[in-house]
Structure formats: structure tokens, C-alpha cells
C-alpha positions as CSV (number, residue, x, y, z in Angstrom):
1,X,-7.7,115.1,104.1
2,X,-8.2,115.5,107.8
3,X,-5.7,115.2,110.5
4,X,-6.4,113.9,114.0
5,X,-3.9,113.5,116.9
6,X,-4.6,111.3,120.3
7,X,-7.7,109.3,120.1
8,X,-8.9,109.2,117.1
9,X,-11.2,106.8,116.6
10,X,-12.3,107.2,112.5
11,X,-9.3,106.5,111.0
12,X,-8.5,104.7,107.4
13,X,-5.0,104.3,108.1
14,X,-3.0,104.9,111.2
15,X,0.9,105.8,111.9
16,X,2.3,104.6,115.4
17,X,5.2,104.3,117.2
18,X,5.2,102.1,120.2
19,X,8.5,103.1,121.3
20,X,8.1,106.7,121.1
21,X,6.5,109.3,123.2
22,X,4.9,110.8,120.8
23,X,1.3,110.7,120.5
24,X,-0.6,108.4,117.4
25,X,-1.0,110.6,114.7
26,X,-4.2,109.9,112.4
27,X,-4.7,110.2,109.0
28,X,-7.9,110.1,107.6
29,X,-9.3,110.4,103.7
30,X,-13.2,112.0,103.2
31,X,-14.8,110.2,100.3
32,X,-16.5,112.7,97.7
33,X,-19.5,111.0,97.7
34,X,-19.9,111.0,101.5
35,X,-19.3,115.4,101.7
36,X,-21.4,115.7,98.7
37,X,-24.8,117.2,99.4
38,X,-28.2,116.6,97.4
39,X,-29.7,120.3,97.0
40,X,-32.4,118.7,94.4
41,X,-34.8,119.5,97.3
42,X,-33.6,123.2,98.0
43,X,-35.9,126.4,96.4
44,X,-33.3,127.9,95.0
45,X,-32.7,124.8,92.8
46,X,-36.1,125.0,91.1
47,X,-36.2,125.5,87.5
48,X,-38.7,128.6,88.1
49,X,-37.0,130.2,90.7
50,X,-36.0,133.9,90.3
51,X,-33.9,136.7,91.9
52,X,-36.3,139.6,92.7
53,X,-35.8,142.3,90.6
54,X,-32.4,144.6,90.7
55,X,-35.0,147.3,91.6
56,X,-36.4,145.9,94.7
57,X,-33.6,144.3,96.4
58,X,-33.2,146.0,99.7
59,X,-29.1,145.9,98.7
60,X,-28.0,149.4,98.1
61,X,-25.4,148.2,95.5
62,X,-28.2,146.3,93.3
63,X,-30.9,149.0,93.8
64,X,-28.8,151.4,92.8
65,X,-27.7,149.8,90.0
66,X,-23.6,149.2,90.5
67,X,-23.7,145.3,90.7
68,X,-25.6,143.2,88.9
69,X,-26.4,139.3,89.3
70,X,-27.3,136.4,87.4
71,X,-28.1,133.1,88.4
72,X,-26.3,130.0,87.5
73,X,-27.6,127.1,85.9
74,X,-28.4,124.5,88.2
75,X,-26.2,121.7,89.7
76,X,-27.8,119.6,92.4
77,X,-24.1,118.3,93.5
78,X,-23.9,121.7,95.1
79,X,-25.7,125.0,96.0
80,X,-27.3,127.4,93.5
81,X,-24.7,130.1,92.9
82,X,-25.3,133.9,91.8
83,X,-22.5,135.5,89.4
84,X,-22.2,139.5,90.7
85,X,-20.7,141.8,88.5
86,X,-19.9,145.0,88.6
87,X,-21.4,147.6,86.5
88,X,-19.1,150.5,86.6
């Protein structure tokens, strides 16, 4: 939910007072489906993407072996995320 004070002009409902001072206060509702991105398209999505390996990842903590990282399975609703665990 987003809050918006003067002139706001996307609104879905609107509070007002015409005998107040006060500005119009705004209250507007964000569908799901509108913020909701398609990553179908994005490389990191692909069924055959992989991480490099632990070994050659410029990241002192995965080179050296004190993190690793697995991806997750894939959802298109959202990006592809990486589970980091540590090792120690």
C-alpha cells in the first residue's frame, strides 16, 4: 500500500475534507499482478545455467572455501535466488 499526500493523481480511493486545511491524503492499493515481473527471459533462469565453480570465484569467502552456494530452483514470478551457507 502506497501513501501519497497533495496531488495525487493515481489514486483508487481518496479521503478529503473540504472544510479542513489539511491537505487530501491518497490512498492507493498496487495489484500483485501489475509489480510482478516475468524473469522467463533472464540467463540466470535457464535450466542450464550454472554458478562457476567455488574455486574460481574471484569472492575470497567462496575461493577459500568458508561459504558455499546453491542455486534455487527456478520461479519465473521472481528472480533466481542463491542459498549461501556457511561452512565453518
Amino acid at each position: 500500500m502506497s501513501f501519497y499526500s497533495d496531488n495525487a493523481s493515481d489514486s483508487t480511493s481518496q479521503a478529503s475534507n473540504s472544510n479542513s486545511s489539511q491537505p487530501d491524503i491518497t490512498i492507493t492499493s498496487s495489484n500483485s499482478a501489475e509489480r510482478s515481473k516475468d524473469y522467463s527471459t533472464s540467463i540466470y533462469n535457464r535450466p542450464n545455467y550454472k554458478l562457476e565453480a567455488d574455486s574460481d570465484s574471484p569472492a575470497y569467502i567462496f575461493k577459500n572455501g568458508l561459504f558455499t552456494r546453491t542455486l534455487q530452483p527456478i520461479n519465473i514470478s521472481k528472480e533466481r535466488e542463491i542459498l549461501v551457507q556457511c561452512t565453518t
